[in-house]
C-alpha positions as CSV (number, residue, x, y, z in Angstrom):
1,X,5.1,36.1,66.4
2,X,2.9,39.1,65.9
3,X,0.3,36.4,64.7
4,X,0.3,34.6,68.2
5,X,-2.3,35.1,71.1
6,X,-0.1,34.2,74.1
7,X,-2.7,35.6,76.5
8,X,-5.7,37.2,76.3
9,X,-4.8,40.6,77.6
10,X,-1.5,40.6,75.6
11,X,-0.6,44.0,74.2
12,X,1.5,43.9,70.7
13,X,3.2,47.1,68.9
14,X,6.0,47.4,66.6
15,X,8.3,49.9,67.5
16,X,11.3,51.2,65.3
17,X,11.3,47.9,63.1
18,X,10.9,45.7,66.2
19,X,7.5,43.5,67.2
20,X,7.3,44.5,71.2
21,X,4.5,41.8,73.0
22,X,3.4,42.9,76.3
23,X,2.4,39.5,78.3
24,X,0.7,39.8,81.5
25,X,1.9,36.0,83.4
26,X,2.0,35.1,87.1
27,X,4.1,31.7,86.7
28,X,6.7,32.0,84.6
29,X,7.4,28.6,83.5
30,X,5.3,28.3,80.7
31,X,6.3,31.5,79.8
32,X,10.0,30.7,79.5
33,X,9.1,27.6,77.7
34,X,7.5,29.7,74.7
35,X,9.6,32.4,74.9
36,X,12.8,29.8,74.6
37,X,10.9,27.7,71.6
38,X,11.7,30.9,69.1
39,X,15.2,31.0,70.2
40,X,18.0,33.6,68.8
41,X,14.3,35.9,67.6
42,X,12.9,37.0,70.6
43,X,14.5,39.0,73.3
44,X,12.9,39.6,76.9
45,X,13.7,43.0,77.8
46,X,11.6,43.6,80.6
47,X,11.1,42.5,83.6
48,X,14.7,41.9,85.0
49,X,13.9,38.8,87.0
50,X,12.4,36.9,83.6
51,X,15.4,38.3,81.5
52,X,17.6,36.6,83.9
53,X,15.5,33.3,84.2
54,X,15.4,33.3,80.4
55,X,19.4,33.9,80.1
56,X,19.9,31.5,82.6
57,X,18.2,28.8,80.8
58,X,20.1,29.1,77.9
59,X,23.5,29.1,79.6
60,X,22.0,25.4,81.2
61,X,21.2,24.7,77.7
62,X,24.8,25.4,75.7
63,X,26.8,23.8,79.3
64,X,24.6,20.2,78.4
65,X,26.6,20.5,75.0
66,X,30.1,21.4,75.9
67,X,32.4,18.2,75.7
68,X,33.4,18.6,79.3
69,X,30.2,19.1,80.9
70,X,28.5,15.7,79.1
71,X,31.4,13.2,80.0
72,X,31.4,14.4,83.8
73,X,27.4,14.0,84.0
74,X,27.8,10.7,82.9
75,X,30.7,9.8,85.1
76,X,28.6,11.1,88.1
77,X,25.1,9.3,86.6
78,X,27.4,6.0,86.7
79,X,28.6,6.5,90.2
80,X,25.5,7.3,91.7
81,X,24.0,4.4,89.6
82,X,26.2,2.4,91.5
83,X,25.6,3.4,94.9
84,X,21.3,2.5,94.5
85,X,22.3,-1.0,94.1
């Protein structure tokens, strides 16, 4: 990661073992998107709102994979299937 030019004006230190990217962005969407694609090795710990958009991502993420959640989207994918006809 320390390798990678996410934005021009990026600023990259490591700090007590730890590679810490400064990323200057005005959407975050893309953002999330690369910061999700490395997974359980990056951390956002700054600014709030991001951490939160990032965390809130993942928690969307594991619910598609819970047993539960799966069988009731397709029950309510059928029924509204069903009701275009």
């Amino acid at each position: 990661m320390a390798d990678e030019v996410w934005h021009p004006e990026q600023k990259g230190r490591f700090e007590d073992g730890q590679y810490v990217l400064e990323v200057p962005y005005s959407d975050s969407r893309e953002l999330v998107m690369d910061i999700l694609k490395h997974g359980p090795e990056v951390e956002v710990i700054a600014p709030t709102a991001l951490r939160t958009e990032v965390r809130d991502r993942l928690a969307r993420s594991i619910a598609q994979y819970q047993p539960d959640v799966s069988q009731k989207r397709s029950l309510v994918k059928a029924v509204s299937n069903r009701k275009r006809k």
